[in-house]
C-alpha angles and dihedrals in degrees: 000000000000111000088211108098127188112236108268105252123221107280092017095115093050090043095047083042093052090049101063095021101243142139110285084228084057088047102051089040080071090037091070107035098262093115137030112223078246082070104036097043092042090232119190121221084266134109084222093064086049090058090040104048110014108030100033100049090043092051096049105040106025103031098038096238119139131222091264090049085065119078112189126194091357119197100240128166115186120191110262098189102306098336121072122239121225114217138180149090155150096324119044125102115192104199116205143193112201092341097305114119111243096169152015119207122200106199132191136188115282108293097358114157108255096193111049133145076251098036136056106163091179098063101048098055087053086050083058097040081065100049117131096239096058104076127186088039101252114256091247152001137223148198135194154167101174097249086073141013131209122194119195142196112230108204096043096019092227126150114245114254092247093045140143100047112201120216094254088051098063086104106042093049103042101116098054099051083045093059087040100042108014112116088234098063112023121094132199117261111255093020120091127219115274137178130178110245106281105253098198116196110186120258115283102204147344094267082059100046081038095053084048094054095048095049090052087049087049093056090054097045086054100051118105091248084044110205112210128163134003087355078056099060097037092066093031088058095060102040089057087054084044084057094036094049082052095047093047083053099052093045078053090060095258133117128288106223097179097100142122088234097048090053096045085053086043107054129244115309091030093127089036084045121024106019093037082052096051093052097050080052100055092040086045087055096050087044098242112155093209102116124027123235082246104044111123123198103245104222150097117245091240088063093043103050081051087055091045096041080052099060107023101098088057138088115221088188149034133242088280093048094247109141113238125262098253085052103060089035090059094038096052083049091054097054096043084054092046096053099019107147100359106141102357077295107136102164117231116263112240092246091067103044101050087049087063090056101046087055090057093038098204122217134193090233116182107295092034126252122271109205130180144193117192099195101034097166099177089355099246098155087047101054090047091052093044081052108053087037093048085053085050097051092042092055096047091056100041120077126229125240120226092263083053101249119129130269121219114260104274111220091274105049090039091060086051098046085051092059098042089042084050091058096048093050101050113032104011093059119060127165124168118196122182095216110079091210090046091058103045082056090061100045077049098038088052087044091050094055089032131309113293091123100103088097110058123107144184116237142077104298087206096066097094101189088045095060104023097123088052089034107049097175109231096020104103125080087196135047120171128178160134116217128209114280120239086348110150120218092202125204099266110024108082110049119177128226095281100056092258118126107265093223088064075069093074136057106211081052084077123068125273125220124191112218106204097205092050079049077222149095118256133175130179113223100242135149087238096048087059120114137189105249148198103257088224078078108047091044085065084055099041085049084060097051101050102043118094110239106293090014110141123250107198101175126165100228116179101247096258088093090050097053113002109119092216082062099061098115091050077058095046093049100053080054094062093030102043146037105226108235103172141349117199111179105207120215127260107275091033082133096030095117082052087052091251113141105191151101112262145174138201117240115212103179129168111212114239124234129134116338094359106106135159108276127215101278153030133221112223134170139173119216122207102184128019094196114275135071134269136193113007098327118110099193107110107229127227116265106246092186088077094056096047083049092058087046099051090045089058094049095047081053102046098247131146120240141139122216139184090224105038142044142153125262113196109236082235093067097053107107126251115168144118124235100213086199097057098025089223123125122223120220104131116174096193116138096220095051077062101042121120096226087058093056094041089053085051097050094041087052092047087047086060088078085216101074116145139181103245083232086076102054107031136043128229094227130181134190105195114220099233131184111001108354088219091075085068099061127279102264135089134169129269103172152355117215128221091255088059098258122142118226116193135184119206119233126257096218151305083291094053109114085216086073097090099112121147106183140034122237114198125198111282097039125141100225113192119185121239103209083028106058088097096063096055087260098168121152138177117210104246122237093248093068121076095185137350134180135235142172130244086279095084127046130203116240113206116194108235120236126235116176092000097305139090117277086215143025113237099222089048092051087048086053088053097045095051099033111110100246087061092042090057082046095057102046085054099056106039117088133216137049097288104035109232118175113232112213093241093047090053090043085065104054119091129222125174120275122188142176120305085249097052091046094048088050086052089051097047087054091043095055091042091053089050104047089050080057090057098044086050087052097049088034093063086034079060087034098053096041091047083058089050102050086050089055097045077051099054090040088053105022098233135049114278 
């Protein structure tokens, strides 16, 4: 065998693996030269273990041919003058399409010399290719011994120009071998290439479209040079506005080239060069940036006719060229699991944002609306706007039948609708993303839905001088957006147009001070008062900039600058800026799909100016569920954010109404003091510190009479790991259920990274989770462990004597501190964006406390109520399995 072997590609080692159907260690052992496929397929010195391991699985899994396509030892006679010659044997393969025979294979045993003075393997497999019973002659004929592989021309007996394919070129060579002997594109010789004429219905649902997808990332991931993630998008993406620019032709009358036949007339590249060309040029003409004069489709023709004999038979997109509904869904889920979490970007789910703009209810007016978003990322809030105002338009220009349906544009209102739609398209519309790849998605992802994709550009939205022409300031009525999360803009890294540093743009980029005499924040505008900041931050700022005086800012911000106290002058700052419209806390998981694991709110704010002042009161809302599932459950939850819309709509308009999600907080009530001690001011905006179920859980606990702050009755202890952890037991937790177990792992050894511990929990231990708290995460250390370690994430809660007893017994504190109304406590006192307790936080809350006899009683009952649970549980288990066996009875007459 050859000792030159091609570098192993990305993916080689599973596909070569999934040929042969052997272990990917196996496989990359060959790869690299380590094994023979003699080795790795276990092949005996026979022409039969040729055919069995090595002809048959390549022809199966990497050629696309099934078990009834492979003829093995076929019975052939072929004339010899005027006898006829039978002919045969152990090591022929006829290969057929659609019972046509494409292609004969001579093998021989591993290594086994094809051209002998006793052997000429050649020969032989064109001796077969001629054979009577093969009609029409195979296209072409083989043969191998693995170590190397001939292909032949029949008709002129000529070697392909690839061939021979060495064993350690398999790989290498595999597409062409794949354009020249996959079923898919091989055709029998004598017989043309025919299709019926392709009859396309439009796609039915997002299963369907999503089936689609799948199957044309499937082709490219199967491609020698396979093309996953975002290189899969990338050429998926412009092979889906080939097909949509087809299919718009075809719904104008005009042909739909995207076609198998059409390829097959035109010659091979037509969809990577004509009909790739003719698209740049459309999009070049309407002045859309989405593909570049020198972008190049990168792939080879035999992935994409796969691709093009997958979606042919479908419409993308109705009579008026509008994609369908299950298109541009699918579409909007493949690029948010493309991109999800690159740089702190986790694009907005379409309930959400839907849900905004709903809230601001845009309307054309009379002069048109003009709306931003400064960071677009797939340009979700753009492409919800350009919806609703495109129905608009298209209703304003359409006339209305007697019955009141609407009638199609006549010649003169479409021509008007055109003009206005143009406008929209091109100067109403503006999103700026700072990933160039991100941008051109949303310019796709607005041309896919319609054509509001004219206004997306590529830059840092926060350099002020760069983008002033796109970005007038204080030109938009409208700005909409969801801003990286935790995602830094540092001293040094954005410079504008001028040389300066961008941040010195922005005044929440320079550090606040509170002057406790002023009662009030001040910063000086210095080079050395300029800090590196969050970008969630200076996106409230750049909304500001760019509104018209009484223009809307709805903008998704993590909780931390609702409540953080380090946050207090963004705060500070939306209260002089803004008028606060609205505050909806979304629940945990709200980004969850995206891979975003935090508390956020959405932000509806009206920019001040003369005559636009706060009014007396401000719309909030907390939603639970937003409509799907998350974790393991399967039950789709209710969607809370329909509910809050209708709620917000009633108090815009002045209308009573009471709701489980939303209420009013008086703008009195928000909090605006200063704690000298802690030097922190307080003037939290988070729905749930307003809430009215945190203030009735805080009343019924004071109407107790035993209310107590948990300072007072426990203690916050701490036993330190010193010297080599191991000395302290091999265990540490990992994590504590719901249900308050402990589960623990052991560690591996004094090099093991899970070694970071920093305390030492004993039996007995209240352990109580940092980050968790919030989910009711409570545990007790179990008696049958002596000592266990944990890092800085638990603390150890110790019950506090009075007369020679515990204040408090340890399982009633661990019922209070998982029971639902102190759970709701909890998530509305602890600040940030992931909601961790502070010891002295915690300290301060209160919970009731009553006497050792009255907390025994609530255990007992605790633990009564706990253990019926558990004998319902095992009693339908029994129940369930009693059924079972009675059914199993009357199927087989008799117990079994």
């Amino acid at each position: 065998m050859a000792s030159a072997r091609p570098v192993a590609q990305s993916g080689d080692t599973k596909r070569v693996a999934e040929w042969f159907g052997i272990p990917e260690s196996d496989a990359q052992d060959w790869l690299i030269g380590n094994k023979t496929l003699e080795n790795v397929l276990n092949l005996s010195p026979s022409e039969d273990a040729t055919i069995t391991h090595f002809i048959v699985p390549f022809l199966r899994r990497a050629l696309g041919y099934s078990v009834k396509d492979i003829d093995i030892k076929p019975h052939l006679t072929r004339n010899a003058g005027r006898a006829v010659k039978q002919m045969g044997g152990q090591s022929d393969v006829v290969v057929r399409k659609h019972d046509d025979p494409v292609f004969v294979i001579e093998a021989k045993s591993y290594g086994h010399a094809l051209k002998s003075a006793t052997e000429d393997a050649e020969g032989q497999a064109y001796d077969y290719s001629q054979a009577n019973e093969l009609k029409p002659k195979p296209r072409f004929y083989l043969d191998t011994n693995v170590v190397e592989t001939h292909i032949y021309e029949t008709n002129s007996r000529k070697e392909l120009p690839f061939s021979p394919v060495m064993e350690n070129e398999l790989v290498s060579k595999f597409v062409e071998m794949q354009k020249w002997l996959s079923k898919k594109r091989i055709v029998a010789l004598g017989r043309r290439l025919s299709y019926a004429p392709v009859v396309r219905a439009p796609v039915s649902d997002d299963k369907e479209f999503g089936h689609l997808l799948l199957n044309c990332q499937n082709e490219m991931r199967n491609a020698s040079k396979s093309k996953t993630g975002k290189d899969a998008f990338t050429e998926m993406n412009k092979l889906l506005f080939i097909k949509l620019y087809e299919d718009r032709r075809e719904r104008e009358g005009k042909e739909n080239r995207f076609t198998l036949q059409k390829v097959e007339a035109e010659g091979e590249n037509y969809i990577g060069g004509t009909l790739f060309e003719d698209l740049k040029t459309h999009y070049r003409l309407k002045n859309v940036p989405i593909f570049r004069s020198e972008d190049k489709l990168e792939l080879d023709d035999v992935i994409v006719n796969g691709i093009v004999e997958t979606l042919q038979k479908k419409f993308l997109v109705d009579e008026e060229g509008k994609v369908y509904p299950p298109v541009a869904h699918v579409y909007e889920n493949f690029v948010s699991t493309i991109f999800r979490g690159e740089n702190g970007q986790y694009f907005t789910p379409r309930r959400i944002v839907d849900f905004m703009v709903d809230m601001v209810g845009p309307s054309w007016g009379s002069e048109g609306l003009r709306c931003v978003d400064p960071a677009c990322g797939s340009g979700g809030f753009l492409l919800s706007v350009f919806t609703i105002l495109d129905n608009e338009l298209r209703q304003r220009f359409m006339e209305k039948t007697a019955e009141g349906n609407w009638l199609p544009f006549n010649e003169a209102s479409g021509e008007e609708y055109d003009r206005v739609k143009k406008s929209l398209c091109e100067e109403m519309l503006v999103g700026f993303d700072n990933e160039d790849t991100i941008a051109k998605t949303a310019a796709m992802n607005l041309s896919v839905h319609g054509d509001g994709s004219t206004g997306i550009h590529y830059g840092d939205s926060l350099r002020r001088i760069a983008f002033e022409n796109e970005l007038k300031e204080g030109s938009f009525k409208l700005a909409l957006t969801n801003p990286p999360f935790s995602s830094n803009a540092d001293l040094g890294t954005v410079y504008d147009l001028d040389g300066t540093d961008a941040l010195g743009g922005f005044e929440l980029a320079y550090i606040h001070r509170y002057d406790e005499e002023k009662h009030d924040f001040e910063w000086t505008k210095s080079e050395e008062n300029l800090r590196g900041r969050d970008k969630k931050i200076l996106f409230i700022e750049r909304g500001y900039q760019l509104l018209e005086e009484g223009g809307t800012l709805g903008i998704i911000v993590d909780d931390g600058v609702l409540d953080n106290p380090t946050e207090a002058y963004v705060r500070d700052f939306i209260k002089k800026k803004f008028n606060i419209k609205a505050i909806v806390s979304l629940p945990w998981g709200a980004f969850h799909e995206q891979g975003a694991e935090n508390f956020t709110s959405i932000l509806l704010l009206q920019k001040k100016g003369t005559g636009i002042t706060q009014g007396p009161e401000v719309f909030m809302a907390m939603a639970e569920n937003l409509g799907e599932s998350y974790g393991k459950s399967t039950k789709r939850l209710p969607n809370d954010l329909k509910d809050i819309l209708d709620d917000y709509r009633k108090f815009k308009s002045g209308r009573s109404w009471l709701s489980k999600f939303s209420f009013i907080c008086k703008v009195s009530d928000l909090l605006n003091s200063y704690d000298p001690v802690t030097k922190q001011v307080n003037n939290r905006l988070d729905p749930k510190f307003y809430s009215p179920r945190r203030l009735a859980i805080l009343k019924a606990i004071e109407e107790t009479g035993r209310a107590r702050p948990i300072s007072e009755v426990v203690d916050f202890d701490r036993e330190e790991v010193t010297g080599d952890a191991n000395d302290y037991g091999s265990k540490f937790i990992d994590r504590i259920t719901k249900g308050g177990e402990i589960q623990y792992e052991v560690i591996g050894g004094s090099s093991d990274p899970k070694l970071k511990k920093t305390q030492i929990f004993r039996k007995g231990d209240l352990v109580v989770s940092r980050i968790q708290l919030k989910n009711a995460i409570v545990g007790v250390v179990p008696d049958d462990i002596d000592e266990i370690l944990a890092t800085d994430e638990y603390y150890k809660l110790v019950p506090k004597k009075e007369e020679g007893e515990d204040v408090v017994l340890r399982k009633y504190l661990r019922i209070v501190l998982t029971s639902e109304p102190f759970n709701f406590l909890v998530n509305a006192t602890f600040t940030g964006q992931y909601g961790r307790t502070a010891e002295e936080e915690l300290g301060r809350l209160k919970i009731p406390v009553y006497d050792l006899p009255t907390q025994r009683a609530i255990v007992g009952k605790y633990d009564e109520s706990m253990a019926r649970v558990k004998s319902l549980v095992e009693e339908s288990a029994s129940t369930e399995d009693q059924l079972m066996t009675d059914i199993s009875t009357d199927v087989f007459k008799k117990p079994l």
